[in-house]
Structure formats: structure tokens, C-alpha cells
Wavefront OBJ file of the C-alpha trace (Angstrom):
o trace
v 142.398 106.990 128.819
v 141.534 110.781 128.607
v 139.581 112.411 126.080
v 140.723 114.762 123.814
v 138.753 117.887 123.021
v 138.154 116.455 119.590
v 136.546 113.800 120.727
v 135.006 115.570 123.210
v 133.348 117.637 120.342
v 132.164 114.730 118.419
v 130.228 113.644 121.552
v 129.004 116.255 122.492
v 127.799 117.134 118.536
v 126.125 113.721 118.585
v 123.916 114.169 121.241
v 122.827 117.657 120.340
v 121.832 116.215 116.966
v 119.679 112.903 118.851
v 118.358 115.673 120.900
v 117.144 117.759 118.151
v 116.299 114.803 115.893
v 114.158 113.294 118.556
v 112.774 116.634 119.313
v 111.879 117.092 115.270
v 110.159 113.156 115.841
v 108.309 114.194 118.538
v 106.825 117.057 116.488
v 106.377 115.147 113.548
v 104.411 112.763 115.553
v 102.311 115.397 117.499
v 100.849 116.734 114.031
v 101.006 113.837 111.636
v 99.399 111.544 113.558
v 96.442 113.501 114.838
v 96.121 114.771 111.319
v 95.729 111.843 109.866
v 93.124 110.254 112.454
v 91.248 113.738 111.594
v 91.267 113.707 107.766
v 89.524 110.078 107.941
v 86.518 111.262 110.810
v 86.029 114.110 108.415
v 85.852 111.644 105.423
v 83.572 109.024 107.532
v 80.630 110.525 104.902
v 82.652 109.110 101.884
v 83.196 105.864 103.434
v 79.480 105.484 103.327
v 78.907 106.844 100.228
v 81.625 105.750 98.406
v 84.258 102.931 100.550
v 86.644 102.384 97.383
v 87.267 106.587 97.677
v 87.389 106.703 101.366
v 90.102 103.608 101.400
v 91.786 104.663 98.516
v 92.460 108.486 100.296
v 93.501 106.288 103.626
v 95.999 104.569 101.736
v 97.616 107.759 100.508
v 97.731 109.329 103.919
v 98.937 106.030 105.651
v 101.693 105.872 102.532
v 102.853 109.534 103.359
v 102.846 109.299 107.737
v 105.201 105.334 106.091
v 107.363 108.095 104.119
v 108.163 110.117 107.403
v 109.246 107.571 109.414
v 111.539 106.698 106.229
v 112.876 110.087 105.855
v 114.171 109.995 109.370
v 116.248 107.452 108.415
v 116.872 108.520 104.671
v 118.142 111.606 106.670
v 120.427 110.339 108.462
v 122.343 108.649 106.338
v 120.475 105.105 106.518
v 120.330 104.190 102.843
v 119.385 100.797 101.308
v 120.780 98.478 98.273
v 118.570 95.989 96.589
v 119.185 92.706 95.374
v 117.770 89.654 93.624
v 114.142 90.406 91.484
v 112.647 93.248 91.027
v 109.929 93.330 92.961
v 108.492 97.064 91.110
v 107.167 93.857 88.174
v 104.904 92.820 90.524
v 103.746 95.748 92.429
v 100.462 95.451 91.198
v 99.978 91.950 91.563
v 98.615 90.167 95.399
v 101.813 89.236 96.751
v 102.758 88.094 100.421
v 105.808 89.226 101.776
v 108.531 86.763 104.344
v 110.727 88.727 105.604
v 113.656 87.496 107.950
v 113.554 89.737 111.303
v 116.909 90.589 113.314
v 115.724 94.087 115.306
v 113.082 97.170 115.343
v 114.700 98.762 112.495
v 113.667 96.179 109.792
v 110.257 97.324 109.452
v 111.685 101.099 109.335
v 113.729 99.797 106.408
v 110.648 98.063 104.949
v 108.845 101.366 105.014
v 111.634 102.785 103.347
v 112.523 100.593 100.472
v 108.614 99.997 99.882
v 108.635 103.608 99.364
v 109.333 103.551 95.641
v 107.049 100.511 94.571
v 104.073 102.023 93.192
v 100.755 101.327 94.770
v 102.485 98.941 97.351
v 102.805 100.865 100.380
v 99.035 102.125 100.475
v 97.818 98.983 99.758
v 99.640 96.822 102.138
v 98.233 95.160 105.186
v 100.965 94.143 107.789
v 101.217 91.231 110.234
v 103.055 92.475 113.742
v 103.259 91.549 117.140
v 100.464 93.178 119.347
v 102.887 95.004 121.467
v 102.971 97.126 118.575
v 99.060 98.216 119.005
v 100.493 100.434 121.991
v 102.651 102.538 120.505
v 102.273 105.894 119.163
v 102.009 104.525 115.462
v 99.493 102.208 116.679
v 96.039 104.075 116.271
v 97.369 104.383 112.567
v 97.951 100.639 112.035
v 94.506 99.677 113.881
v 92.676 102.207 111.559
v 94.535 101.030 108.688
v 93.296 97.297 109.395
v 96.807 95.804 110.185
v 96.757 92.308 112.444
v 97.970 92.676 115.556
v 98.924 89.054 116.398
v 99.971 87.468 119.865
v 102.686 85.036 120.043
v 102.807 82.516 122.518
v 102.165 78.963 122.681
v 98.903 79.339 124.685
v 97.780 81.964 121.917
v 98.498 80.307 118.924
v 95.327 78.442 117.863
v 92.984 81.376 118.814
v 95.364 83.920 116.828
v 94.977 81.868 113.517
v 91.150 81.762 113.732
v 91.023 85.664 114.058
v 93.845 86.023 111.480
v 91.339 84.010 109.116
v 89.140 86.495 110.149
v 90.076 89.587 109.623
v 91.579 89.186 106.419
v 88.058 87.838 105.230
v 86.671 90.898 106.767
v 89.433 93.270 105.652
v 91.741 92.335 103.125
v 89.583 92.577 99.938
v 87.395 95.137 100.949
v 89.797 97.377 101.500
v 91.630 96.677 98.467
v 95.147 95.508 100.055
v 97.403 93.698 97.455
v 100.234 92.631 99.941
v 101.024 91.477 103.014
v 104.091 91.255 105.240
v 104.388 88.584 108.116
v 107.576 87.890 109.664
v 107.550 84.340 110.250
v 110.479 83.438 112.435
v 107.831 85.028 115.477
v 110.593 87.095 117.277
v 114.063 88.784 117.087
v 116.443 86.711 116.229
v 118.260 87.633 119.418
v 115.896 86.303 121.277
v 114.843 82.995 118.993
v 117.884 81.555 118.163
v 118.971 79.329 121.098
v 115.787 77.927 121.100
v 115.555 77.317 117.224
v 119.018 75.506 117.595
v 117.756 73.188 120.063
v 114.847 72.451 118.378
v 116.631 72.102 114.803
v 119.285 69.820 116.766
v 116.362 67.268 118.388
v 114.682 66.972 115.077
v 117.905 66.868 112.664
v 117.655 70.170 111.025
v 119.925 72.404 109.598
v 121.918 74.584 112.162
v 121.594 77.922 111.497
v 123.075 81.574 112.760
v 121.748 83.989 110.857
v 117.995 83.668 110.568
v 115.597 81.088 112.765
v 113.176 78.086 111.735
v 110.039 79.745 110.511
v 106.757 78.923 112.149
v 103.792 77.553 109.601
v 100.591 78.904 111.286
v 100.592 82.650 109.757
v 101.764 81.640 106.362
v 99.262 78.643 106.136
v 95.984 80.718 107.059
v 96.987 83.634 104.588
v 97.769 80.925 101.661
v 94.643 79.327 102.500
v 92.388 82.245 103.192
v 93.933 84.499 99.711
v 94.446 82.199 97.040
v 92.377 82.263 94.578
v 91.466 78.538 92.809
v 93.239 78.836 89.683
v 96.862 80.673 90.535
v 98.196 82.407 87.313
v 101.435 84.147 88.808
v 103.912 82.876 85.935
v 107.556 84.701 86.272
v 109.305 84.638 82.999
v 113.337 85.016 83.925
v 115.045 87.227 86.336
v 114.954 90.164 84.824
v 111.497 90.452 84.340
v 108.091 89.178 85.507
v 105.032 89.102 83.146
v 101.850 89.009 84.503
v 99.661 86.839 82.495
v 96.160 87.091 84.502
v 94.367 89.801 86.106
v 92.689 86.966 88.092
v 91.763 88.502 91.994
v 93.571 86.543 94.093
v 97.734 86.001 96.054
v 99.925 85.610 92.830
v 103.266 85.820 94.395
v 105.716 84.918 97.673
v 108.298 87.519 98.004
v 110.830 86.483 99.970
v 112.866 88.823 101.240
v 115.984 88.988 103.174
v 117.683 92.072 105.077
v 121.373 92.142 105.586
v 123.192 94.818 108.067
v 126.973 95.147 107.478
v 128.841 93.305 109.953
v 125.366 91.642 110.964
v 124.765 94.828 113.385
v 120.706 95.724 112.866
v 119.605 99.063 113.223
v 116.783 99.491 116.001
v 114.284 101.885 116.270
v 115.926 104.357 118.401
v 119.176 104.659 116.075
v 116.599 104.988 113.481
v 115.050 107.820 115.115
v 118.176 109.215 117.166
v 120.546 109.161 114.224
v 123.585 108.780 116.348
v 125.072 105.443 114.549
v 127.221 106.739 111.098
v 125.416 106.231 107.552
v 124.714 102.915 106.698
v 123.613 101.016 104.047
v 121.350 98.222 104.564
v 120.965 95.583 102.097
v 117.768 93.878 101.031
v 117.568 90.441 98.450
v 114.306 89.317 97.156
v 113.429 86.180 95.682
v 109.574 86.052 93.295
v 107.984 82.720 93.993
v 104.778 81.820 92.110
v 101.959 81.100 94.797
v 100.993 77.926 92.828
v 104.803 76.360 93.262
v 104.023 76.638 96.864
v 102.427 73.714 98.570
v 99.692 74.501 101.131
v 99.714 71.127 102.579
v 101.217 71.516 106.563
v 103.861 68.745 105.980
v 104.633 70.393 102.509
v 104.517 74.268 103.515
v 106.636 73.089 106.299
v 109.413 71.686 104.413
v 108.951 74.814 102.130
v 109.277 77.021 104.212
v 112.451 75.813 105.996
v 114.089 75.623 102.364
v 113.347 79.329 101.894
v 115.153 80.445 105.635
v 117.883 77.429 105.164
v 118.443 80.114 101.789
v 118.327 83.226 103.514
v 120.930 81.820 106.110
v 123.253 80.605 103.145
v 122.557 84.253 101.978
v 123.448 86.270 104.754
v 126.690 84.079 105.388
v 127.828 84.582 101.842
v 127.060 88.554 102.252
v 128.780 88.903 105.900
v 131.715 87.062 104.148
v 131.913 89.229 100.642
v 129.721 92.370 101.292
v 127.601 91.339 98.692
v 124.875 88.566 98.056
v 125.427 86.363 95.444
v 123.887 85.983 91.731
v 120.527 84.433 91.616
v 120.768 80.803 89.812
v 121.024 80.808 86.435
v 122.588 84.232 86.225
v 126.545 84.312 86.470
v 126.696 87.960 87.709
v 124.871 90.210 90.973
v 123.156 92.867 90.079
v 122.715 95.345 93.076
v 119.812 98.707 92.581
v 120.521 101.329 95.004
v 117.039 102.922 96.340
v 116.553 106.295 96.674
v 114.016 108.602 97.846
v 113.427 112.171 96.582
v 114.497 114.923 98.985
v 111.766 117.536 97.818
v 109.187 114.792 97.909
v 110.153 113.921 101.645
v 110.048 117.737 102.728
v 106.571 118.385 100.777
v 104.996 115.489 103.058
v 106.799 117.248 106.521
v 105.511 120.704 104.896
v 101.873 118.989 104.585
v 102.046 117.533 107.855
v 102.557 120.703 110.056
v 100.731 122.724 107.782
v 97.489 120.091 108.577
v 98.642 120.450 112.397
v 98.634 123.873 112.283
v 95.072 124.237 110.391
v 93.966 121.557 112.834
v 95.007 123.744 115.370
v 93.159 127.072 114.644
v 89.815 124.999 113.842
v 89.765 124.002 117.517
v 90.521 127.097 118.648
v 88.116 128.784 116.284
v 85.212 126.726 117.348
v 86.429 126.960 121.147
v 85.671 130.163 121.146
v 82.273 130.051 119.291
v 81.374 127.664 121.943
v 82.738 129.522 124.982
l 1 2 3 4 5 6 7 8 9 10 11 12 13 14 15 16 17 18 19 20 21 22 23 24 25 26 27 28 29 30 31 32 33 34 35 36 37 38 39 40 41 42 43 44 45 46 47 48 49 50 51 52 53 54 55 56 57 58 59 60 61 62 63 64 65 66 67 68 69 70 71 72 73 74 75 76 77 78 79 80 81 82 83 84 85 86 87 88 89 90 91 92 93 94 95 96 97 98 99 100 101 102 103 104 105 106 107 108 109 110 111 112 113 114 115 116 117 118 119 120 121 122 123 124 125 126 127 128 129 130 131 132 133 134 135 136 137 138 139 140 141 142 143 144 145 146 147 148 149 150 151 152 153 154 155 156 157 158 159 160 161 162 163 164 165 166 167 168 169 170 171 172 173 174 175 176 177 178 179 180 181 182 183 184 185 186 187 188 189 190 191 192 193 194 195 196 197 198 199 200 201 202 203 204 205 206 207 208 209 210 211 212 213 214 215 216 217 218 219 220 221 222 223 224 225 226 227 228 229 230 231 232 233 234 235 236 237 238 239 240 241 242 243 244 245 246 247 248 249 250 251 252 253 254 255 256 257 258 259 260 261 262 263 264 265 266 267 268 269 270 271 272 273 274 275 276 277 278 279 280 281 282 283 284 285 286 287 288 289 290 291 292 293 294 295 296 297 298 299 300 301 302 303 304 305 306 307 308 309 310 311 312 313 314 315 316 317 318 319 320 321 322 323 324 325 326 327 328 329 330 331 332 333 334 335 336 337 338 339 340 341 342 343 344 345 346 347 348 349 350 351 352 353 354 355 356 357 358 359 360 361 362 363 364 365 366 367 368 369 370
């Protein structure tokens, strides 16, 4: 079939524009990143002096290099619609996050939709496979005190013990309020066949659209973060009342992400901007931490409930285009997310500016010394 110079000019514009966007990300990553490594050696005084300041300036920075990675996206055309509770009630609250995962792109859309949550995003701690600790984001994460967790069968038991760990060692005192696992372990890609099997040989649900969770992650943060006496109280759908200031995980958010078509955006369409605007679509669901059981056999069957949801979810939004009312409400209520242009472009501004001042400091003292 030959290709008509239209066409020909569409091509050709796409990949000048992932050339120049991944040029821009390249950039972006060169400054921001070394920047914000910088800032915090600079500020290793404060920590001493004063942690809660130190951790509390960390969080901004590591909030604003999470908004960059979102306005690539936001840029693009990659928007997102939210569904279900509004999380923004609890924002304040401990909360821990279970989040279905289908590609890359789902914790780019987390960083975006987290975006306009208040404190959440500088307070969050995040729970992601190790591979992660090698990429160019990864000094950030380690710095940050984000778990880095290895999956594999001949892993497992030693991964839970330093999970326990390091959220006894981190969590608290650096003031993190949520946390976001994905407990399905994997893509879905890559999980399902063997989740079928295994939910065939032990009479389970069959599912397409998410996997069978696994109970390890989710049992040593329930265990290791709940306070004695759980307070978390929601009163309706519309709004959540927080009734205790008592330290301590309030709240399960469970939260779904839906791609039209069930096509997931990965990491380099986020970055590379070649697919057309989309709109993702994100439910949540507020559980209070003391309706969930922490017993294995309990948490298990708990669990399962809340993905044997999410698939019901996802087939009723790949059917309609929409996810369905919450019970007890007759009618969905869907809350587009948006992110403020000016706001992104101060952060870039800030970012290559810090580069740049980075930049003639080393040369400045360079030539002191030599």
C-alpha cells in the first residue's frame, strides 16, 4: 500500500516531536536530578540540626522532580479522570495505597494524579521492584527512603523481614503518611497465565483484567503501621471525617487504573509522546484500616475481594467507558484532574536555573583550585 505525502508528514512530524521530547527529558534529567542530590548534601547541616526541616525541604524537592515527570505526560496530551471517593478527605490522614498494575506508565499516572492531593506526594514512601534502583530516577527514590523490593519465590521471606525494617527505620521518622505497593507483584502481561492456573487449581474466580494479589507486602505494612486503637471512620461517599488525630495507618485506598480499550501507556510513550491524547481513568475506593483483618487467612480472602472488584470494575468500564456508581449511590460521579500550566513551567524554570547555578559553582571553584 503506498504512502501518501500526508501521511508521510504525520510520520515524519511524530518522530521529530519524540526526538525533541526525549531530547527536552534528557535535559530535564541532566539538571533536575543532580540538583536535587546537591540541594540535600548542602542541607546535610540541617538534617543534624534540625531532621523534621531537612525532610520536610526533601519532600518538596522530591514532590517537584514527581511534577516533571507528570508534566511530560500532562504535555502531551495524557490527562486523567477520577472516580469513586475523594481521596483529597484523607490526604492528611496515614493511608496505604493498592493499586492494580498493567504497564510502566501507571506509576507516571500515579505521579500525576497525586499531584493535586495536598501534602501526599512529599510525604509518600513507595514500594517498587528493585530493578527500579538502576534507573536514572533511582538515586532519588533511594535518598528519598523508597523500598526497593525483590520478587521471586527464593526472595520472598528475606524481603518481608527488611520491608519490616525499613519502615521501622524510615517511615515515621521521616514523616511519610502513605504508601503505595502494587500487590499483584508484576505486569499483568506477564502474571496472568500463571494467576489463572493457580485461581483454576484452588477454585477461584477467573479473572482478565487484574491478577490474584500476593499477602506478604500488605501483611508486614498492616502489621508494622497500625496503630492499636484504629479511628479511620468514613462518614458517606461524599465525604470522609476524620475523627482522631491518633499517629498511626487510618485508611486502604484502593485504587484502580483503567486505559481506554485496556491499552496501558508505558514509560516510553510517556516520555516519547508519540501515542494521541489520552485520558486515563483512575477509581478509588476508602476502606477503614480497622474493617481490614490482619489475620493471613482473613487478609487473604480480603484481599482477593478487593481485585475480584477491580476486575468487575474494569470489565464494566471497557464495556461502557465509564465505571460504575459506588453502592448506595444511584449515579457516577467522574472529577477530571488537572494540573496548572504556569505551575509546571515554574518547576522546569527552577530546575535549569539550579543546573545552571550548579554549573558556574563548579566552574568557579575549578578555577580557584587550578
Amino acid at each position: 500500500m503506498a504512502v501518501t505525502l500526508e501521511q508521510a508528514r504525520r510520520v515524519g512530524y511524530t518522530c521529530l516531536k519524540a526526538l525533541l521530547r526525549f531530547a527536552f527529558m534528557v535535559a530535564n534529567n541532566l539538571v533536575a536530578i543532580p540538583s536535587y542530590v546537591l540541594y540535600l548534601i548542602m542541607l546535610q547541616p540541617l538534617r543534624m540540626l534540625d531532621s523534621k526541616s531537612f525532610w520536610y525541604i526533601e519532600g518538596v524537592l522530591f514532590k517537584w522532580l514527581l511534577a516533571m515527570v507528570a508534566s511530560w505526560g500532562w504535555w502531551a496530551g495524557y490527562t486523567v479522570v477520577e472516580w469513586g471517593d475523594d481521596v483529597k478527605a484523607v490526604s492528611e490522614d496515614e493511608a496505604m495505597v493498592l493499586v492494580n498494575h498493567q504497564a510502566t506508565g501507571d506509576v507516571c499516572t500515579l505521579m500525576m494524579c497525586l499531584q493535586d492531593k495536598g501534602t501526599v506526594v512529599r510525604q509518600m514512601m513507595w514500594l517498587m521492584d528493585h530493578i527500579f534502583k538502576y534507573t536514572n530516577f533511582g538515586i532519588v527514590s533511594l535518598i528519598h527512603g523508597d523500598f526497593f523490593i525483590r520478587q521471586g519465590r527464593a526472595y520472598r521471606d528475606q524481603q518481608l523481614v527488611l520491608l519490616k525494617e525499613h519502615l521501622e527505620k524510615y517511615y515515621r521518622s521521616r514523616n511519610r503518611k502513605w504508601i503505595v505497593l502494587f500487590p499483584e507483584g508484576g505486569f499483568l502481561r506477564k502474571r496472568r497465565e500463571t494467576s489463572q492456573e493457580f485461581a483454576k487449581k484452588n477454585n477461584l474466580p477467573f479473572l482478565k483484567h487484574v491478577t490474584l494479589p500476593r499477602l506478604g507486602a500488605t501483611q508486614v505494612i498492616l502489621k508494622t503501621l497500625v496503630a492499636p486503637q484504629e479511628n479511620g471512620t468514613p462518614a458517606g461517599r461524599d465525604a470522609v471525617i476524620k475523627e482522631s488525630k491518633s499517629k498511626g495507618l487510618q485508611w486502604v485506598i484502593d485504587t484502580t487504573i483503567a486505559y481506554p480499550k485496556g491499552e496501558p501507556i508505558d514509560i516510553q510513550t510517556w516520555i516519547l509522546g508519540y501515542r494521541p491524547p489520552t485520558v486515563t481513568h483512575v477509581h478509588y475506593r476508602i476502606f477503614p484500616v480497622k474493617d481490614v483483618p490482619t489475620e493471613p487467612e482473613a487478609l487473604t480472602h480480603w484481599l482477593y475481594q478487593r481485585f475480584i472488584e477491580k476486575e468487575d470494575l474494569l470489565t464494566h468500564f471497557y464495556e461502557t467507558g465509564a465505571f460504575p456508581p459506588l453502592p448506595g449511590e444511584k449515579k457516577a460521579v467522574s472529577r477530571e484532574m488537572t494540573l496548572s500550566n504556569l505551575w509546571l513551567v515554574g518547576i522546569q524554570s527552577l530546575a535549569f536555573l539550579s543546573g545552571g547555578m550548579w554549573y558556574c559553582l563548579f566552574r568557579y571553584f575549578y578555577h580557584c583550585l587550578f
